[in-house]
C-alpha positions in Angstrom: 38.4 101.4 146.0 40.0 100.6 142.4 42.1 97.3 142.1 45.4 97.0 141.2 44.2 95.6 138.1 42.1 98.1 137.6 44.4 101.0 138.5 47.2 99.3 136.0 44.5 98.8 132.9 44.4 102.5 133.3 48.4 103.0 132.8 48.7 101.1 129.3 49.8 101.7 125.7 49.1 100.0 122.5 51.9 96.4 121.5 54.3 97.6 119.4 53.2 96.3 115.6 55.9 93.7 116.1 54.5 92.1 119.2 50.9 91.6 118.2 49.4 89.6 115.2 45.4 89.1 114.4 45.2 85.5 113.6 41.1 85.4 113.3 37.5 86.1 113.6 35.0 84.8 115.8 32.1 83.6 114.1 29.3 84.6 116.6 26.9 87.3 115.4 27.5 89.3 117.9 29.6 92.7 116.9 32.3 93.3 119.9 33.3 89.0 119.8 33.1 89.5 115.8 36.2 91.1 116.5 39.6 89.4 115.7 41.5 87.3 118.1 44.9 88.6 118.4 48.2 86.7 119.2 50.4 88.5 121.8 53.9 87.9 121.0 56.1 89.4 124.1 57.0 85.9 125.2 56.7 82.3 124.8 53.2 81.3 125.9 52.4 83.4 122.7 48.9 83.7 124.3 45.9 83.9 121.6 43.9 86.9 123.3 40.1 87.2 122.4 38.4 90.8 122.9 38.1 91.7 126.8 40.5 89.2 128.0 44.0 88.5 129.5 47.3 87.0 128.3 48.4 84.5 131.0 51.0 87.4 132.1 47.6 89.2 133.9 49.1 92.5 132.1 48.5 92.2 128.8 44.6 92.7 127.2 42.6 93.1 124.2 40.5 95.6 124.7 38.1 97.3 121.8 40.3 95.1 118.8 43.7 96.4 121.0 46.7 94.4 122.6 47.2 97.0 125.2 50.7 96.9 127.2 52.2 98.1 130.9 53.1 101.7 130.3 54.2 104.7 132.7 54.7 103.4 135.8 57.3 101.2 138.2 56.4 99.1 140.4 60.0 99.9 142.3 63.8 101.5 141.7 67.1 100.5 143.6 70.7 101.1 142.4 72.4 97.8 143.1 75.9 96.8 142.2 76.1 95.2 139.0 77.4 92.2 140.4 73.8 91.7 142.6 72.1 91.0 139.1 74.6 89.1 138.9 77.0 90.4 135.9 80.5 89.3 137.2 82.0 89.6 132.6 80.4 93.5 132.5 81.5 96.8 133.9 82.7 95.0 137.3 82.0 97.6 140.9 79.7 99.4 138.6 76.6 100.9 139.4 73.0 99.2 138.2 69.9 101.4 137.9 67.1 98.9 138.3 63.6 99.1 137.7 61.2 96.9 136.9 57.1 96.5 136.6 54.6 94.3 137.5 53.5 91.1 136.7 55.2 88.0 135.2 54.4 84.9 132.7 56.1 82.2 135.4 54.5 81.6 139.1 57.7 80.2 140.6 56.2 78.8 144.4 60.2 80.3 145.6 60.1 83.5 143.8 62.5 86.1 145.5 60.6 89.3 144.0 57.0 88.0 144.4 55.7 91.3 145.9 56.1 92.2 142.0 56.1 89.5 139.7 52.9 88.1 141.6 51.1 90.7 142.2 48.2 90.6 140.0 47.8 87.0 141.2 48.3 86.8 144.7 46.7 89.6 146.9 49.5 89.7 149.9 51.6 90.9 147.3 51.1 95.2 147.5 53.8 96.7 145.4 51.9 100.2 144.5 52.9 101.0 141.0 54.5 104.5 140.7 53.9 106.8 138.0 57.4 107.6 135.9 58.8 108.8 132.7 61.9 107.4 130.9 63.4 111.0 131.3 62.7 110.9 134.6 63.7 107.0 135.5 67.0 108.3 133.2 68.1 111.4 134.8 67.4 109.5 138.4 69.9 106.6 137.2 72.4 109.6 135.8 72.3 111.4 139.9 73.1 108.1 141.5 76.0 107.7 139.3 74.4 104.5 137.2 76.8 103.1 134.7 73.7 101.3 133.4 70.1 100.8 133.4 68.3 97.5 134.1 65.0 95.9 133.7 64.3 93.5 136.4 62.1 92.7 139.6 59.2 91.5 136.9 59.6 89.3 133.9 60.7 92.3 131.3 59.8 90.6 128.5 56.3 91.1 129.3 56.7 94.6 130.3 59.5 95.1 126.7 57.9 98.3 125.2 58.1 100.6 128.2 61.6 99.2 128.7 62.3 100.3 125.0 61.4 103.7 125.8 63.5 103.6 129.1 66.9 102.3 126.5 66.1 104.9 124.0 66.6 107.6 126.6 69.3 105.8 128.4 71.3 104.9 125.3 71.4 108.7 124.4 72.8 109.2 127.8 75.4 107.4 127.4 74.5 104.6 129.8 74.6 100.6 128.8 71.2 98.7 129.4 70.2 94.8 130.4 67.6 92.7 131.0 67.4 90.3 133.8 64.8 88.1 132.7 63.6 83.8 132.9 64.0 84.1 129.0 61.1 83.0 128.1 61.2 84.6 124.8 60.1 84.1 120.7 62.2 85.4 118.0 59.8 88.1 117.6 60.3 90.1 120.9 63.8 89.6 120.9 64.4 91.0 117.6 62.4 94.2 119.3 64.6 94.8 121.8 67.7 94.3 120.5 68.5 97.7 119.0 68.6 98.6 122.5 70.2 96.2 124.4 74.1 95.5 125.8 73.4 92.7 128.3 70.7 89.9 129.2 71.0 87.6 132.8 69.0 84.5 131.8 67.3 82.6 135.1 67.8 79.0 133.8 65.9 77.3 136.3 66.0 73.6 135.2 66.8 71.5 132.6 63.6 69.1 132.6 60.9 70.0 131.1 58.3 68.6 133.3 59.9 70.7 136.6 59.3 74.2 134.0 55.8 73.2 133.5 55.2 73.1 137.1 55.9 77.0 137.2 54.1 77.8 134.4 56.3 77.6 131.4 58.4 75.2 128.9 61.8 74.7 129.0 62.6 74.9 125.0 62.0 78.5 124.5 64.3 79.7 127.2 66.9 77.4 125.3 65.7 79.4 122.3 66.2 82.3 123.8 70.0 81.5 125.0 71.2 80.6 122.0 69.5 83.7 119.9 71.0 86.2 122.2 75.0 84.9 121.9 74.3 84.0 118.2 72.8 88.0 117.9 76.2 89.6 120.1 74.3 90.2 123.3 76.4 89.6 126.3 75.3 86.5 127.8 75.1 85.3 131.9 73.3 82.6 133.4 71.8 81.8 136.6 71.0 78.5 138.2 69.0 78.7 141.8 70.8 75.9 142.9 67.3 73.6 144.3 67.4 70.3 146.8 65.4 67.5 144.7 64.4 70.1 141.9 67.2 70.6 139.8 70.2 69.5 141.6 70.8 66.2 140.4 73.9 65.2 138.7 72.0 64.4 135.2 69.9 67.6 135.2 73.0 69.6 136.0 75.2 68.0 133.1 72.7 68.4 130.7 72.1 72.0 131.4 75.4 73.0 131.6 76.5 70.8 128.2 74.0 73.4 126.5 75.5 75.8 127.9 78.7 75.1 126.5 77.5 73.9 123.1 76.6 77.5 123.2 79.8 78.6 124.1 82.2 77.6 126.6 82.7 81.5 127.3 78.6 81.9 128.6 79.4 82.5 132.5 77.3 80.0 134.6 76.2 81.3 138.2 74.9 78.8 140.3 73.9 80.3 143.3 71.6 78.9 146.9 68.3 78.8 147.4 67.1 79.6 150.4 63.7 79.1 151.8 61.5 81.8 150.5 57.5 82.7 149.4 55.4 79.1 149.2 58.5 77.1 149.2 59.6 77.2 153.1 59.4 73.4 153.0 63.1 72.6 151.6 66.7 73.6 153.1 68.9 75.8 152.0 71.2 74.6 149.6 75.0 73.8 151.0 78.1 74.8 150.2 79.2 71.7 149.4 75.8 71.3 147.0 77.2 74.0 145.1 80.4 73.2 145.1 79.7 69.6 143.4 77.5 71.8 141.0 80.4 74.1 139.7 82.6 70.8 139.0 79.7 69.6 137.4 80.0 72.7 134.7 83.4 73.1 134.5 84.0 69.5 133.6 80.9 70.2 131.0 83.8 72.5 129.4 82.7 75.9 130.6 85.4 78.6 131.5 84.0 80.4 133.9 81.4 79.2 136.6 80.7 80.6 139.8 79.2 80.2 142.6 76.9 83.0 144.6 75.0 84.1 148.0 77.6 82.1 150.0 80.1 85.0 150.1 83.8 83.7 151.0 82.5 80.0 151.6 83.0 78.4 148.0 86.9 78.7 147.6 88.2 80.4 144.3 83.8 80.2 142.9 83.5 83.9 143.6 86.8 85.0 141.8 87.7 85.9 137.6 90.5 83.6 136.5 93.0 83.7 133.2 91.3 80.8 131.4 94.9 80.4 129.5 97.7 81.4 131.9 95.6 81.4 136.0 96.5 84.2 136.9 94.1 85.8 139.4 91.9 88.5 137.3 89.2 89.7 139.8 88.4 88.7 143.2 85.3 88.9 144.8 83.5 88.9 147.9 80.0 88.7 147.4 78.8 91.6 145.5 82.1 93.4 146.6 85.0 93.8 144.3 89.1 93.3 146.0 91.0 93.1 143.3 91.2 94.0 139.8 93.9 93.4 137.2 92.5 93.4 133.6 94.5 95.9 131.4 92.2 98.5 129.7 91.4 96.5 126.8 90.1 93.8 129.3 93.3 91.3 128.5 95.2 89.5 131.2 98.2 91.5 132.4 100.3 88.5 132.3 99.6 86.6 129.2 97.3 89.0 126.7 94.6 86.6 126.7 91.8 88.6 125.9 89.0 88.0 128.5 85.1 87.4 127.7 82.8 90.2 128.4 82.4 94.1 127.8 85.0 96.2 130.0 85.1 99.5 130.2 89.2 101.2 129.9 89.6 101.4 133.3 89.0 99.9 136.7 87.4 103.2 138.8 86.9 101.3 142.1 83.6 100.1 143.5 80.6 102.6 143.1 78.8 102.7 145.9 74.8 103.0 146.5 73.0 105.8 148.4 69.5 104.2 149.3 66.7 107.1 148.3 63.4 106.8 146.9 63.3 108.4 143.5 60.8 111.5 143.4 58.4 109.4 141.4 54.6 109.7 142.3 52.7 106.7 144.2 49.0 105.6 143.2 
C-alpha cells in the first residue's frame, strides 16, 4: 500500500517561476547531483532543495531539476462562519468556504488542525487527501451560499499555487478570498498572491524568538510578513493563542502588541484560550482573567480594537465592535454568533460618521448559516 507521501508526490505541479530560483551546481561527477540546487521560495525557511529531496514543509521536492508543488486535491472542506477564522472587521454573519491541504513549515506541539498540518510527519495523523478542481471547490462554495473562499487547515503558504488557481476561479465568481496562515512568508510569495487576495488572519504566536524556534520557525519573518501585507492594502487580523508560561507574560505581550500598533493601531488583535490539545496536554487552559489582563495589555499598547475569543460571553465587552470615536455599540457578538449590527452601508457609525476599519459589504443580511455535507469530491 502507497504512502501518503507517496500518494501526494503523485498529485503535484511545477513552482510557479516566482517561487523557485537555481542558486548552484553540485560539483560531483555524477550526472542527476550535477544538477542545480534550487531555492524554494513559498515561505521563510527559504529551503535550498538538492535533486530528490524535501523542503522542511515535507511537500515541496526537486525532482528531475523540478520544484514540484501540492496540486489537485484537499485534504478537507467546511463552511464556517467567518467569524470562526476569526474575521470579526470583514463581511460579519457571512459565510467562509474553507479548504485547505496538507502539510505545514511549523510543528507547533498544541496544533489544533494536526490531523492536516502534520500529517506527513506524524503517522496518527490520517487526513486522506481528496481529489478537486477549483471549479469544482468554487461552484461547491457558490451552493452553500459562501460569501468567500479561504485557505486554511494547513500552512497556505506552502500550498500558494493551488490556492491561486482556487482565487482565480473564485474572484470571477464574484466571491472575496483569505488566507489564514502563521505568516511565515518572503517578499517573493507574497507578492504572488496578492493579485488574488482580500484578507489574511496572521497566527502571531509569540513575540520571542527563541519560543518560535522551538516550533520550527523565526519570529522576524512573520513580522515581515505583517507589516508587508497592511503596507500592500490587504486587510489585516491577528491571532494570539493566549499560552500559560509561553507567551503570556506581561513583557512578551507588550512587545507584541506595541508592533502591532506601530503597524497600525487599526490591525484587530484576537487573543483567544488555549486549551489542552495534540502533545501539549501538560498545561491548563488559559482563564478568563488571563485574557482579560492580555486585552488591557493591547489596548493600553494603543490598539483600537482587541478581542478576546473561545470564552463566548465570559470576557465582558472583548467579544463586541465598538465606535473607537463616539462608543457607541457597533456589533455584538457571542462567540461566532452575530446579535446586533448597526454599521450604516458604507460601514460608518450611525451615530457619529466615523468610518470604521475593515471591508463591509452595503448591508447587514443576517447571519448565514452552515448546512454540514461533504462536498462530492473523490477520496484516495
Amino acid at each position: 500500500m502507497p504512502s501518503l507521501q507517496d500518494v501526494l508526490a503523485g498529485l503535484t505541479h511545477d513552482a510557479a517561476p516566482e517561487l523557485v530560483e537555481t542558486i548552484d551546481h553540485d560539483s560531483s561527477d555524477s550526472t542527476i547531483s550535477r544538477r542545480p540546487k534550487l531555492r524554494c521560495l513559498a515561505c521563510g525557511h527559504q529551503c535550498r532543495i538538492p535533486e530528490g529531496a524535501l523542503g522542511v514543509c515535507k511537500v515541496r521536492f526537486v525532482k528531475d531539476g523540478r520544484l514540484h508543488v501540492p496540486w489537485g486535491y484537499v485534504g478537507g472542506v467546511q463552511c464556517d462562519p467567518i467569524e470562526k477564522k476569526p474575521f470579526f472587521h470583514a463581511y460579519p454573519g457571512a459565510l467562509a468556504y474553507s479548504f485547505g491541504m496538507l502539510g505545514c513549515d511549523l510543528h507547533c506541539s498544541y496544533c489544533q488542525n494536526w490531523v492536516t498540518s502534520q500529517a506527513l510527519r506524524d503517522p496518527v495523523a490520517v487526513s486522506p487527501p481528496q481529489i478537486a478542481t477549483p471549479d469544482a471547490l468554487v461552484r461547491d462554495a457558490l451552493d452553500q451560499g459562501a460569501r468567500l473562499v479561504v485557505s486554511t487547515y494547513n500552512e497556505p503558504l506552502i500550498t500558494a499555487e493551488w490556492a491561486v488557481a482556487v482565487f482565480e476561479q473564485a474572484r470571477k465568481a464574484g466571491l472575496a478570498t483569505a488566507f489564514v496562515s502563521n505568516g511565515n512568508g518572503t517578499k517573493e510569495v507574497l507578492n504572488y498572491i496578492r493579485p488574488y487576495i482580500d484578507l489574511y488572519k496572521v497566527d502571531l504566536k509569540s513575540f520571542d524568538d527563541r519560543h518560535y524556534r522551538e516550533l520550527g520557525g523565526r519570529l522576524h519573518p512573520i513580522l515581515d510578513t505583517i507589516a508587508w501585507l497592511h503596507d500592500a492594502g490587504v486587510w489585516v487580523e491577528i491571532v494570539t493563542l493566549l499560552i500559560a508560561g509561553f507567551n503570556d507574560s506581561d513583557e512578551e505581550l507588550k512587545g507584541l502588541t506595541r508592533f502591532l500598533a506601530d503597524v497600525s493601531a487599526d490591525i484587530p488583535w484576537h487573543v483567544t484560550a488555549f486549551h489542552p490539545d495534540y502533545k501539549m496536554t501538560d498545561v491548563a487552559s488559559t482563564t478568563t482573567s488571563m485574557l482579560i489582563r492580555a486585552s488591557e495589555i493591547g489596548r493600553d499598547a494603543g490598539l483600537r480594537f482587541v478581542y478576546a475569543g473561545n470564552l463566548p460571553g465570559r470576557v465582558g465587552d472583548l467579544e463586541h465592535t465598538n465606535c473607537p470615536a463616539c462608543g457607541t455599540r457597533l456589533i455584538s457578538r457571542y462567540g461566532y454568533l452575530i446579535q446586533e449590527y448597526s454599521l450604516t452601508a458604507d460601514g460608518a457609525c450611525p451615530r457619529c460618521a466615523s468610518r470604521l476599519p475593515g471591508r463591509w459589504d452595503a448591508g447587514f443580511a443576517g447571519q448565514r448559516t452552515a448546512f454540514p455535507r461533504r462536498a462530492s469530491l473523490r477520496v484516495l
